[in-house]
PDB file with one MODEL, atoms N, CA, C and O in Angstrom:
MODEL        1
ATOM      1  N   UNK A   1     358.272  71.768  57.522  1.00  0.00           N
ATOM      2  CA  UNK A   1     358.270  73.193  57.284  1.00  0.00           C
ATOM      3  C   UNK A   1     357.253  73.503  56.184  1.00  0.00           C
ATOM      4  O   UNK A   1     356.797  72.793  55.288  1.00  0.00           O
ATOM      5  N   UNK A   2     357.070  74.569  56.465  1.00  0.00           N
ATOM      6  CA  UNK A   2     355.364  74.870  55.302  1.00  0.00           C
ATOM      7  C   UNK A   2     355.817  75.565  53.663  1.00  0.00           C
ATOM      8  O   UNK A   2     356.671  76.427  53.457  1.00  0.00           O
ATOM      9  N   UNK A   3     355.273  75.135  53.035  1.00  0.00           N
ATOM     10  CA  UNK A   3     356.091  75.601  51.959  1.00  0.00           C
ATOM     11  C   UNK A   3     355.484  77.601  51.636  1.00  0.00           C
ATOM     12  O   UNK A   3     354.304  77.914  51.797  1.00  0.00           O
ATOM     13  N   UNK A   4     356.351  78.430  51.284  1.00  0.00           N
ATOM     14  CA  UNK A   4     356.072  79.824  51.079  1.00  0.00           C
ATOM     15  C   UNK A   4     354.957  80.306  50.104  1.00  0.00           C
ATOM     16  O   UNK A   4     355.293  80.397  48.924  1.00  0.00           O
ATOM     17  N   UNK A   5     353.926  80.564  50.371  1.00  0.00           N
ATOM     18  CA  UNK A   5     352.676  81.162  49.234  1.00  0.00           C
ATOM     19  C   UNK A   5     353.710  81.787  48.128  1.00  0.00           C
ATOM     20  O   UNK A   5     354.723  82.465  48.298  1.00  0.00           O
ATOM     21  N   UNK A   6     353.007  81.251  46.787  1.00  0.00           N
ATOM     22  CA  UNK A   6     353.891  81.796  45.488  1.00  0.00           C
ATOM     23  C   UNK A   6     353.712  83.488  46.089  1.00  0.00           C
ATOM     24  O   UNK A   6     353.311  83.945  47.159  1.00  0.00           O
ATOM     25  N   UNK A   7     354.110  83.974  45.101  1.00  0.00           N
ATOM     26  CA  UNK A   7     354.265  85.335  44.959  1.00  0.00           C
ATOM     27  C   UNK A   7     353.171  86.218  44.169  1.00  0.00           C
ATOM     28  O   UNK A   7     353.106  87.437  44.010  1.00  0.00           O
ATOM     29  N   UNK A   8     352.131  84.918  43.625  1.00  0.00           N
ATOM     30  CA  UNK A   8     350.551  85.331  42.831  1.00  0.00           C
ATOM     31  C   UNK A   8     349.930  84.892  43.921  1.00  0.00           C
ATOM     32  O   UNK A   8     348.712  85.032  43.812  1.00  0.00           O
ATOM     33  N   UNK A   9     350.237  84.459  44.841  1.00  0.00           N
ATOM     34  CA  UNK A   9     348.841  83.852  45.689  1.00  0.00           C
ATOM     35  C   UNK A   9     348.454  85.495  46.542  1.00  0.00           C
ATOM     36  O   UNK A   9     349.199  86.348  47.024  1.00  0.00           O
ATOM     37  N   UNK A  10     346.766  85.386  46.414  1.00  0.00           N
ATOM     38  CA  UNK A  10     346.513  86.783  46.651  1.00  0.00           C
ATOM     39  C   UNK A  10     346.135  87.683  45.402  1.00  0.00           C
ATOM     40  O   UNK A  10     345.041  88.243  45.333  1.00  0.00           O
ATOM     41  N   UNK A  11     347.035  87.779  44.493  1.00  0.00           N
ATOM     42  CA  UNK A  11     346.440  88.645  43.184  1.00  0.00           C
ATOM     43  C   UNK A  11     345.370  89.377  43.260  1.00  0.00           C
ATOM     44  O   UNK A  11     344.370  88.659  43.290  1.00  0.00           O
ATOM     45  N   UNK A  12     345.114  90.578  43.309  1.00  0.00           N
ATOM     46  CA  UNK A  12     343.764  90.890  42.992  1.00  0.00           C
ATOM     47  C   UNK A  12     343.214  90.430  41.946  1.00  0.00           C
ATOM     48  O   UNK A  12     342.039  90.067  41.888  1.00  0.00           O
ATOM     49  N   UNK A  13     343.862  90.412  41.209  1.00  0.00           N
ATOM     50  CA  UNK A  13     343.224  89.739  39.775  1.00  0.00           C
ATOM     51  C   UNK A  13     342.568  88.645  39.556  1.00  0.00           C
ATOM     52  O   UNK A  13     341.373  88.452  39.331  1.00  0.00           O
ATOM     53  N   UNK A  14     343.958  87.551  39.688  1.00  0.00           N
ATOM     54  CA  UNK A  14     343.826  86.428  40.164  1.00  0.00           C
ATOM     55  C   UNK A  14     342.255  85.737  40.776  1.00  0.00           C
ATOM     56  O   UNK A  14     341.643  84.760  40.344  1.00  0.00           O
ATOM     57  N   UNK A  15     341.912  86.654  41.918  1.00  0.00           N
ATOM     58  CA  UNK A  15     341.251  86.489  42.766  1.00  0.00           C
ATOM     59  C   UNK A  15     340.125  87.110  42.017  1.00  0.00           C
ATOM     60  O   UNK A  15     339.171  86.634  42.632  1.00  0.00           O
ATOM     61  N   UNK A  16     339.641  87.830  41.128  1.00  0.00           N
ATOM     62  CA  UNK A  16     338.743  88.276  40.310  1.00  0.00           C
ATOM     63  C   UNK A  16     338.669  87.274  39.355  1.00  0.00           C
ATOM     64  O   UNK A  16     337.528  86.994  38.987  1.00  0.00           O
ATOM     65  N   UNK A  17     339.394  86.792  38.963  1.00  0.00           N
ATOM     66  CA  UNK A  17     339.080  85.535  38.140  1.00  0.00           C
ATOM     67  C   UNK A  17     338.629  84.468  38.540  1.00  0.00           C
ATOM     68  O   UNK A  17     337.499  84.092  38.228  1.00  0.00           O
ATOM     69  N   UNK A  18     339.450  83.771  39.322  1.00  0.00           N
ATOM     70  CA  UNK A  18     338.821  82.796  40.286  1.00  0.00           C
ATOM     71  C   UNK A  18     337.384  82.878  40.897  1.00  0.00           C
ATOM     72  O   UNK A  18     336.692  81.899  40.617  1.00  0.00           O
ATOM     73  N   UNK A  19     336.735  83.913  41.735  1.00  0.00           N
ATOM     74  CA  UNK A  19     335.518  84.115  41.451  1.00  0.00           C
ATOM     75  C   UNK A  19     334.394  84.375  40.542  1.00  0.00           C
ATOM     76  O   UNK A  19     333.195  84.371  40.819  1.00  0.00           O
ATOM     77  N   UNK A  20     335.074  84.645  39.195  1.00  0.00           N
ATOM     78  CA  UNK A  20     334.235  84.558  37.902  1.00  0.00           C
ATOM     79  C   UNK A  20     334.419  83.072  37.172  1.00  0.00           C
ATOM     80  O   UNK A  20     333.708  82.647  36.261  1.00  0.00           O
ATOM     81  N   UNK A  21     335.028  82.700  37.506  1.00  0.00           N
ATOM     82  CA  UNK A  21     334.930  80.840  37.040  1.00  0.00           C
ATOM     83  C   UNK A  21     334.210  80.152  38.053  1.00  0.00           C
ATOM     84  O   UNK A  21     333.437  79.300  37.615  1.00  0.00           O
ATOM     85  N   UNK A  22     334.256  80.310  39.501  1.00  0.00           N
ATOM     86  CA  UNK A  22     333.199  79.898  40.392  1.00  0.00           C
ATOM     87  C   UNK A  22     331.961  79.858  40.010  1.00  0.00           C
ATOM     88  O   UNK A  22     331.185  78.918  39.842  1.00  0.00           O
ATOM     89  N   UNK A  23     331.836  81.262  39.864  1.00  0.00           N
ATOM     90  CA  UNK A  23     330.269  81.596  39.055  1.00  0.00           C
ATOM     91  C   UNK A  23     329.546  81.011  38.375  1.00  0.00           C
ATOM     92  O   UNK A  23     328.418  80.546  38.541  1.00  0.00           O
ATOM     93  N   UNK A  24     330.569  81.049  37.174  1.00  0.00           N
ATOM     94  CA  UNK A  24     330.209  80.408  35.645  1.00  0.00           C
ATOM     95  C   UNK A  24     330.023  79.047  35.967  1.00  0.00           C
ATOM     96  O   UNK A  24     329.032  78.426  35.584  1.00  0.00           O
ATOM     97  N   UNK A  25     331.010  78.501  36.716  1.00  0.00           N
ATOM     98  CA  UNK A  25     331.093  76.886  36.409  1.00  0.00           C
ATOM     99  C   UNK A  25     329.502  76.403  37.185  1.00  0.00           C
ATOM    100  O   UNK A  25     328.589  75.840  36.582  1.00  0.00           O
ATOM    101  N   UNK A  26     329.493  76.699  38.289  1.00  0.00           N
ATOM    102  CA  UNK A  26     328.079  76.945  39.591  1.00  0.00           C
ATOM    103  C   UNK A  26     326.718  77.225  38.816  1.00  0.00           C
ATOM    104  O   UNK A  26     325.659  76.642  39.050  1.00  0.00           O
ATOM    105  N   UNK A  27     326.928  78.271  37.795  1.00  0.00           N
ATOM    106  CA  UNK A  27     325.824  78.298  36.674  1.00  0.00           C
ATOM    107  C   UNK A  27     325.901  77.423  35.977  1.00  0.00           C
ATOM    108  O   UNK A  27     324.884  76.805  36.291  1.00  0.00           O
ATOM    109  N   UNK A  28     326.423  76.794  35.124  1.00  0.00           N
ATOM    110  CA  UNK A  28     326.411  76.108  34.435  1.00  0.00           C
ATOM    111  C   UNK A  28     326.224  74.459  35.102  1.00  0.00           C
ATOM    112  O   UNK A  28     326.199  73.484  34.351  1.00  0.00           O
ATOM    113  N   UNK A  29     326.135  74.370  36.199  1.00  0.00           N
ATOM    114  CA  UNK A  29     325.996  73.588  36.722  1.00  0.00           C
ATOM    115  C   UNK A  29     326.676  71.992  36.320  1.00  0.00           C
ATOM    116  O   UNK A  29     326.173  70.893  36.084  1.00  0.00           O
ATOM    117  N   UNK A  30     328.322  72.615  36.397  1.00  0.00           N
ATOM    118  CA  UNK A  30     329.150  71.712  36.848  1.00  0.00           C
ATOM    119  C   UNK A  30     329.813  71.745  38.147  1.00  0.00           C
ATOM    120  O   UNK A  30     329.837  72.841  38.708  1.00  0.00           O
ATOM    121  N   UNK A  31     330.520  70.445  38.905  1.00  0.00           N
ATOM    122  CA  UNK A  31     330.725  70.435  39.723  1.00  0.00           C
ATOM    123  C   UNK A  31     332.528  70.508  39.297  1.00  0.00           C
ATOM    124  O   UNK A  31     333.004  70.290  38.183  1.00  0.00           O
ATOM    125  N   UNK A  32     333.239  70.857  40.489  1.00  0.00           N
ATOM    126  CA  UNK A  32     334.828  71.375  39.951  1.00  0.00           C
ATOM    127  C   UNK A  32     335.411  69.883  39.345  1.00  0.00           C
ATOM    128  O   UNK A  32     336.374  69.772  38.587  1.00  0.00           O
ATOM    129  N   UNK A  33     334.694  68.927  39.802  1.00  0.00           N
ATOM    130  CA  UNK A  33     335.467  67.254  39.320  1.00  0.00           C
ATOM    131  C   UNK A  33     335.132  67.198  37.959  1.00  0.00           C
ATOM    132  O   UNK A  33     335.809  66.679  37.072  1.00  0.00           O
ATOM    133  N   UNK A  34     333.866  67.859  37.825  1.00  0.00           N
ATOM    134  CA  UNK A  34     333.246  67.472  36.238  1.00  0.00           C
ATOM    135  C   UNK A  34     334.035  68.218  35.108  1.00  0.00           C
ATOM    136  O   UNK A  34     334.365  67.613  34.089  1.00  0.00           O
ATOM    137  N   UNK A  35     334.387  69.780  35.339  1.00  0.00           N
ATOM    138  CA  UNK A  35     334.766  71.030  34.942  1.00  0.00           C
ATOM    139  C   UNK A  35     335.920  70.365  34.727  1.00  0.00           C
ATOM    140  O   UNK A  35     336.138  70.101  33.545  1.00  0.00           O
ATOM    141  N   UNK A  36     336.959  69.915  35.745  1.00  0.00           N
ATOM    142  CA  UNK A  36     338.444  70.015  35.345  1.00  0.00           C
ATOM    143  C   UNK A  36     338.286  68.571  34.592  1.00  0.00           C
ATOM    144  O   UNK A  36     339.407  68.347  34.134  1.00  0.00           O
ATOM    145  N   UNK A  37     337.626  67.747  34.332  1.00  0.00           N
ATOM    146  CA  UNK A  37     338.139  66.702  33.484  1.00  0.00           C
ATOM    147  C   UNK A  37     337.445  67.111  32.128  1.00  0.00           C
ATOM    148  O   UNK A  37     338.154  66.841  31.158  1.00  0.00           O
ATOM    149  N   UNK A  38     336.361  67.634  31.849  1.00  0.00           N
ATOM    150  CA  UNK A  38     335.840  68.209  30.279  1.00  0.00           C
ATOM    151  C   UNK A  38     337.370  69.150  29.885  1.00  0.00           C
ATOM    152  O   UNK A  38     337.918  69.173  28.783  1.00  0.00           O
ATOM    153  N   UNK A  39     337.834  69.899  31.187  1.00  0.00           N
ATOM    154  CA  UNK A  39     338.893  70.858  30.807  1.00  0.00           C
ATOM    155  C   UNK A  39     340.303  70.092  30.482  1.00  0.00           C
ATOM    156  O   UNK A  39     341.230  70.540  29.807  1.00  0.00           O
ATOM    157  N   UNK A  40     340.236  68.998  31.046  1.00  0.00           N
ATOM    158  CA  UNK A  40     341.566  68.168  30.929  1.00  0.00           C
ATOM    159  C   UNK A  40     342.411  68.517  31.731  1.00  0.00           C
ATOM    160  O   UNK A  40     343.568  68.310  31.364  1.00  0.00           O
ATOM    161  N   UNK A  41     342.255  69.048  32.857  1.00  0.00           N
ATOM    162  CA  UNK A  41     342.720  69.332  34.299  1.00  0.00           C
ATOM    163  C   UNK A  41     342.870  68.454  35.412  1.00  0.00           C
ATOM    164  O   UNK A  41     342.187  67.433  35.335  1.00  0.00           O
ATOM    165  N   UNK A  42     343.717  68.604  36.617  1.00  0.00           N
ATOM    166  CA  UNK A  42     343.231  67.473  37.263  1.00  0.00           C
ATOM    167  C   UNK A  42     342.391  68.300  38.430  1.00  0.00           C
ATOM    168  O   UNK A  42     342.435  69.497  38.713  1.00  0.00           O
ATOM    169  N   UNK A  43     341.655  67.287  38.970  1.00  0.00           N
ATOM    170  CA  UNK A  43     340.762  68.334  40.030  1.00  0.00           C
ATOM    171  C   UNK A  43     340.967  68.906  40.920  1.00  0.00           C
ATOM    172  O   UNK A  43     339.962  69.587  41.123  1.00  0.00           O
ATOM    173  N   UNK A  44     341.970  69.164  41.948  1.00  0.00           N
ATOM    174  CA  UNK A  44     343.188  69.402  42.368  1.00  0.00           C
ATOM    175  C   UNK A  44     343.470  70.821  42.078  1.00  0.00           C
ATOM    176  O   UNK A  44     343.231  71.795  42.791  1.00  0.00           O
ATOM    177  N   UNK A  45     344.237  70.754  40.445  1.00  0.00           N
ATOM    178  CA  UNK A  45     344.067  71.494  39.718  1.00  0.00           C
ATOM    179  C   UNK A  45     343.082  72.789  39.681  1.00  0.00           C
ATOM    180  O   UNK A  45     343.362  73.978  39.530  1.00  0.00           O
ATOM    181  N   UNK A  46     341.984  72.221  39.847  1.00  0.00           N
ATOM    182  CA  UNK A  46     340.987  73.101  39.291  1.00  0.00           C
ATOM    183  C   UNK A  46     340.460  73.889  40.515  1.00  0.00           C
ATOM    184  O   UNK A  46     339.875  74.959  40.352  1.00  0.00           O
ATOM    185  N   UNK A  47     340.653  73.397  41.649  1.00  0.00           N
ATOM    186  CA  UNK A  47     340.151  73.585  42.827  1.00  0.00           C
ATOM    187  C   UNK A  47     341.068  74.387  43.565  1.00  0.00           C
ATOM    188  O   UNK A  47     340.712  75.091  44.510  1.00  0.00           O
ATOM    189  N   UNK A  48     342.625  74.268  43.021  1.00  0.00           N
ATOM    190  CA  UNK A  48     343.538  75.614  43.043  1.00  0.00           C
ATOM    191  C   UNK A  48     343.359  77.112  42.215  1.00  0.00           C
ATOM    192  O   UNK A  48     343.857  78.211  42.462  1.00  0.00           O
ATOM    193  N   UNK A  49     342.543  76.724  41.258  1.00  0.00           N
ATOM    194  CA  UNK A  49     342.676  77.820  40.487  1.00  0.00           C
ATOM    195  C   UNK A  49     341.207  78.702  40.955  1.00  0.00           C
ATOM    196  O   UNK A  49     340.994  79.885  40.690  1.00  0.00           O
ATOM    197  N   UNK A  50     340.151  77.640  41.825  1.00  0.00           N
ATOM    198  CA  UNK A  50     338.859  78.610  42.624  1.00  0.00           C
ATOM    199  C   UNK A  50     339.646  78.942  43.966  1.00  0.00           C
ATOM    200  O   UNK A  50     339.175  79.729  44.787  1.00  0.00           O
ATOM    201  N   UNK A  51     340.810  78.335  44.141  1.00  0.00           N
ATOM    202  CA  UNK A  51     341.226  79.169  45.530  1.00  0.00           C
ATOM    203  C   UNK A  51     342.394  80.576  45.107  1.00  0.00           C
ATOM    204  O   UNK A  51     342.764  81.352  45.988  1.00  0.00           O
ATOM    205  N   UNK A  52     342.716  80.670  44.087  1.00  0.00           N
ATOM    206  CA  UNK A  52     343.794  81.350  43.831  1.00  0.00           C
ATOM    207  C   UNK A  52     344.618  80.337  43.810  1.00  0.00           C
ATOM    208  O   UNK A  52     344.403  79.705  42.776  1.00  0.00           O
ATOM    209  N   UNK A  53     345.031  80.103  44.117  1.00  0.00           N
ATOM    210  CA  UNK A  53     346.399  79.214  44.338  1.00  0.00           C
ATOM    211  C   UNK A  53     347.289  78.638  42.939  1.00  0.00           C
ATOM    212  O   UNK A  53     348.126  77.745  42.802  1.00  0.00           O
ATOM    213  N   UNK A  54     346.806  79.390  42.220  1.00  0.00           N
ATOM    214  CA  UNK A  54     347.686  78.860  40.443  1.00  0.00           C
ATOM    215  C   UNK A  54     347.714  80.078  39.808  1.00  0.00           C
ATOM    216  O   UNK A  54     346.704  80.753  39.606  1.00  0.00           O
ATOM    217  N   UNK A  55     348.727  80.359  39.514  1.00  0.00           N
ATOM    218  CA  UNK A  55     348.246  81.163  37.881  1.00  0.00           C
ATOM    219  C   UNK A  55     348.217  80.754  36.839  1.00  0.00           C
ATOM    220  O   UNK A  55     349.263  80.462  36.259  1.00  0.00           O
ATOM    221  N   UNK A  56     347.345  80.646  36.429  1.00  0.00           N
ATOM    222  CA  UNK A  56     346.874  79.754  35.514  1.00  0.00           C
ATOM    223  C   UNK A  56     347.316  79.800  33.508  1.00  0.00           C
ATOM    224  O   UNK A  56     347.395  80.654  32.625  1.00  0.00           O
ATOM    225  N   UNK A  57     347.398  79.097  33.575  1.00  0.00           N
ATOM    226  CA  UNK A  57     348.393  79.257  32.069  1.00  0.00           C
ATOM    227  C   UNK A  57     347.239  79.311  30.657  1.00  0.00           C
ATOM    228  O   UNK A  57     346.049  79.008  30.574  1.00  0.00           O
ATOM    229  N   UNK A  58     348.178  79.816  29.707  1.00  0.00           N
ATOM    230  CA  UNK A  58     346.830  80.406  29.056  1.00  0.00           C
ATOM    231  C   UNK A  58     345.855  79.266  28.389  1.00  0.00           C
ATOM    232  O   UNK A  58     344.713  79.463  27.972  1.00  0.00           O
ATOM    233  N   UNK A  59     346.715  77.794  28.387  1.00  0.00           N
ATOM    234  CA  UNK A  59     346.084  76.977  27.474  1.00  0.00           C
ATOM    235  C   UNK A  59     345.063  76.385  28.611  1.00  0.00           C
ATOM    236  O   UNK A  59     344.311  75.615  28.013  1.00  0.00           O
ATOM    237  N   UNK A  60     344.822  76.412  29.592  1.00  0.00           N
ATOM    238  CA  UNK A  60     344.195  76.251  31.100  1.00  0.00           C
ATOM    239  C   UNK A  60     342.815  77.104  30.945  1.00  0.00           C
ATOM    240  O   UNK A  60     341.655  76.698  31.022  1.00  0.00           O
ATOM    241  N   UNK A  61     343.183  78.072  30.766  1.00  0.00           N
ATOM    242  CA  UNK A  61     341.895  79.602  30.981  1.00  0.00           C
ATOM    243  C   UNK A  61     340.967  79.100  29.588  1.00  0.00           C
ATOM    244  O   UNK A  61     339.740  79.194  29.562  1.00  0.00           O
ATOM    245  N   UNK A  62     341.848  78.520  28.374  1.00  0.00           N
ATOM    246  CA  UNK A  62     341.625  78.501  27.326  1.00  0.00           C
ATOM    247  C   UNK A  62     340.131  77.564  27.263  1.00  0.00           C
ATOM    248  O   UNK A  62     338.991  77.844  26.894  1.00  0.00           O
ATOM    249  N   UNK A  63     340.850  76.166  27.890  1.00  0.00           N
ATOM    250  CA  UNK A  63     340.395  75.101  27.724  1.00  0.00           C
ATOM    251  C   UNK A  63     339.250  75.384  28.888  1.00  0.00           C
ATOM    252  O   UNK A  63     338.188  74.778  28.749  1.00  0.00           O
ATOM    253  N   UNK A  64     339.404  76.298  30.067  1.00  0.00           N
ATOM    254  CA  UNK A  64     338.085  76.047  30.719  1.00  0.00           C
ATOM    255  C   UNK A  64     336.750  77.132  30.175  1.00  0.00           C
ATOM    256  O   UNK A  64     335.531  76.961  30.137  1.00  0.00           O
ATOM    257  N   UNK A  65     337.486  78.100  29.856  1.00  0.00           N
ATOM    258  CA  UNK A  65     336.614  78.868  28.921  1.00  0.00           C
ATOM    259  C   UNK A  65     335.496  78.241  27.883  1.00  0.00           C
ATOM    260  O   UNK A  65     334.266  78.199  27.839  1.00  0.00           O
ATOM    261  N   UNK A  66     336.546  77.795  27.107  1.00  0.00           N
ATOM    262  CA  UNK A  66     335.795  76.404  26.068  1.00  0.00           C
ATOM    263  C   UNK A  66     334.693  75.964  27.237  1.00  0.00           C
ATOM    264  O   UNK A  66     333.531  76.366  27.166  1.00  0.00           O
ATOM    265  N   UNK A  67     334.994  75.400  27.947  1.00  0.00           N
ATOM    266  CA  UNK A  67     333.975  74.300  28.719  1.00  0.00           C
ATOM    267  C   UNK A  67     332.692  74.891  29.446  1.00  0.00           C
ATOM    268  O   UNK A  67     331.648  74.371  29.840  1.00  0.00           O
ATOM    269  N   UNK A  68     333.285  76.437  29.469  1.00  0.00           N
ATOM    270  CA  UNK A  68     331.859  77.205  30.351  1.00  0.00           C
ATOM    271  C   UNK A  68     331.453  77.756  28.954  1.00  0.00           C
ATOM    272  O   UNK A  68     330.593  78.606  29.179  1.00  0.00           O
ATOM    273  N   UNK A  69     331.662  77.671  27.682  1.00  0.00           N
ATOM    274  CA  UNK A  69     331.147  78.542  26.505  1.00  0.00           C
ATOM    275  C   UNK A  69     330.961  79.732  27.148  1.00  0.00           C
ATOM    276  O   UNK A  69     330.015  80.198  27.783  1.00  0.00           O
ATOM    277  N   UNK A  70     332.409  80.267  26.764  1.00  0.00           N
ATOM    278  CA  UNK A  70     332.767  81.750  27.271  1.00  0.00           C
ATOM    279  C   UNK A  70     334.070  82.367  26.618  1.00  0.00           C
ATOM    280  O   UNK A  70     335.126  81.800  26.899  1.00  0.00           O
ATOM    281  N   UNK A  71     334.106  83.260  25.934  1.00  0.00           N
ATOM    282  CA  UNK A  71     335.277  83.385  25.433  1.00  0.00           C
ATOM    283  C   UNK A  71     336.440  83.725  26.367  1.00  0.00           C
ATOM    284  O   UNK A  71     335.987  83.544  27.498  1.00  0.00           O
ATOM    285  N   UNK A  72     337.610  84.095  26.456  1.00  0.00           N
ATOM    286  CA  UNK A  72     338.340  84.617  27.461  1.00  0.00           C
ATOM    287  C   UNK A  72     338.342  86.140  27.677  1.00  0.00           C
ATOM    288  O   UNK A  72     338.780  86.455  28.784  1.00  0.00           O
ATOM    289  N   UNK A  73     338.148  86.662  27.276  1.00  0.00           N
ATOM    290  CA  UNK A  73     337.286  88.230  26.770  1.00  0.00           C
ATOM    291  C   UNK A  73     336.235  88.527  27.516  1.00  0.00           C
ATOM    292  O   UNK A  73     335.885  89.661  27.843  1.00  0.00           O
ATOM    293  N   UNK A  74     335.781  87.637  27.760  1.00  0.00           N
ATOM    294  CA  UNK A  74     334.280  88.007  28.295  1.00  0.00           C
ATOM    295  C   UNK A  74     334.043  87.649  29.705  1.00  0.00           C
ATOM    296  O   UNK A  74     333.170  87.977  30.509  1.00  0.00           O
ATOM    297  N   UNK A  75     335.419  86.627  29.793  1.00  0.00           N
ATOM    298  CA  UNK A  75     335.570  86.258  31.365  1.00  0.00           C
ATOM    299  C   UNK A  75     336.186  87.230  31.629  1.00  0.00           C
ATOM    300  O   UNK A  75     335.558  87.528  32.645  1.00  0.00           O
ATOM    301  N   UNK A  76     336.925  87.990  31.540  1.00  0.00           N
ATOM    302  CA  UNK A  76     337.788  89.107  32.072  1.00  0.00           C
ATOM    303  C   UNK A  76     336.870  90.262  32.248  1.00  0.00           C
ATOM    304  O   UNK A  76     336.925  90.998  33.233  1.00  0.00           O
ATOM    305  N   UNK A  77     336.189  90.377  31.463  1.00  0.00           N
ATOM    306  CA  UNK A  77     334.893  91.528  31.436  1.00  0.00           C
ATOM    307  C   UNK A  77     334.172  90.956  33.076  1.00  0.00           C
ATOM    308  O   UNK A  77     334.196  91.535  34.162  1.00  0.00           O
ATOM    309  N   UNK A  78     333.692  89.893  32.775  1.00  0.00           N
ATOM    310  CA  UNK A  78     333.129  89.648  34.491  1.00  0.00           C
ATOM    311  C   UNK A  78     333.625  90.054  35.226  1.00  0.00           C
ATOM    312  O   UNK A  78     333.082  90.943  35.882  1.00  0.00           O
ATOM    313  N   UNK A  79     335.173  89.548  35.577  1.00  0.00           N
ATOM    314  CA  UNK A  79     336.080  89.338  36.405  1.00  0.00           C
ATOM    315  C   UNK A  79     336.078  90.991  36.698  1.00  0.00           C
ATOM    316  O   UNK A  79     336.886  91.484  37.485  1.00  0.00           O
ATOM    317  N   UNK A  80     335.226  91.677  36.082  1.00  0.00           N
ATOM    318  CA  UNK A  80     336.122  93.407  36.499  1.00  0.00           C
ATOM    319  C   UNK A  80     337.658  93.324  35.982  1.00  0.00           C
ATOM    320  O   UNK A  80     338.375  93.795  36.864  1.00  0.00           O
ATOM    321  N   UNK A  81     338.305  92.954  35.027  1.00  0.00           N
ATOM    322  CA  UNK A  81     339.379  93.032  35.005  1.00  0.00           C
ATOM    323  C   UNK A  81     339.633  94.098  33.608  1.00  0.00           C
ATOM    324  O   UNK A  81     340.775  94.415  33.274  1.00  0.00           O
TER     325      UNK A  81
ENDMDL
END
């Protein structure tokens, strides 16, 4: 049996974020394996949070922020949020 999409999967938000870390990370020219281990993520991990599929916790946003040198402020500004 398939397990039920959380109740964030979809977010508009969510989904505005996730495409502004795509971005960034793609500019910055890391790959999501490289990104989630500088972030201390697992890749998995990280590759849920470019699909939506996480909501992502703040020490998460924190630590990948850090890694794209971006504040979290300024990712949300991208994000249209």
């Amino acid at each position: 049996m398939a397990k039920p999409s959380p109740h964030y999967a979809g977010d508009p938000n969510l989904v505005k974020i996730e495409q502004a870390i795509r971005k960034l990370r793609t500019e910055a020219g890391f790959s999501q394996e490289s990104l989630a281990y500088e972030a201390g993520v697992d890749r998995s991990y990280m590759g849920g949070v470019e699909r939506g599929e996480h909501n992502l916790t703040v020490i998460s946003l924190l630590r990948i922020c850090k890694c794209l040198n971006i504040g979290v402020w300024e990712l949300l500004q991208r994000a249209d949020i």
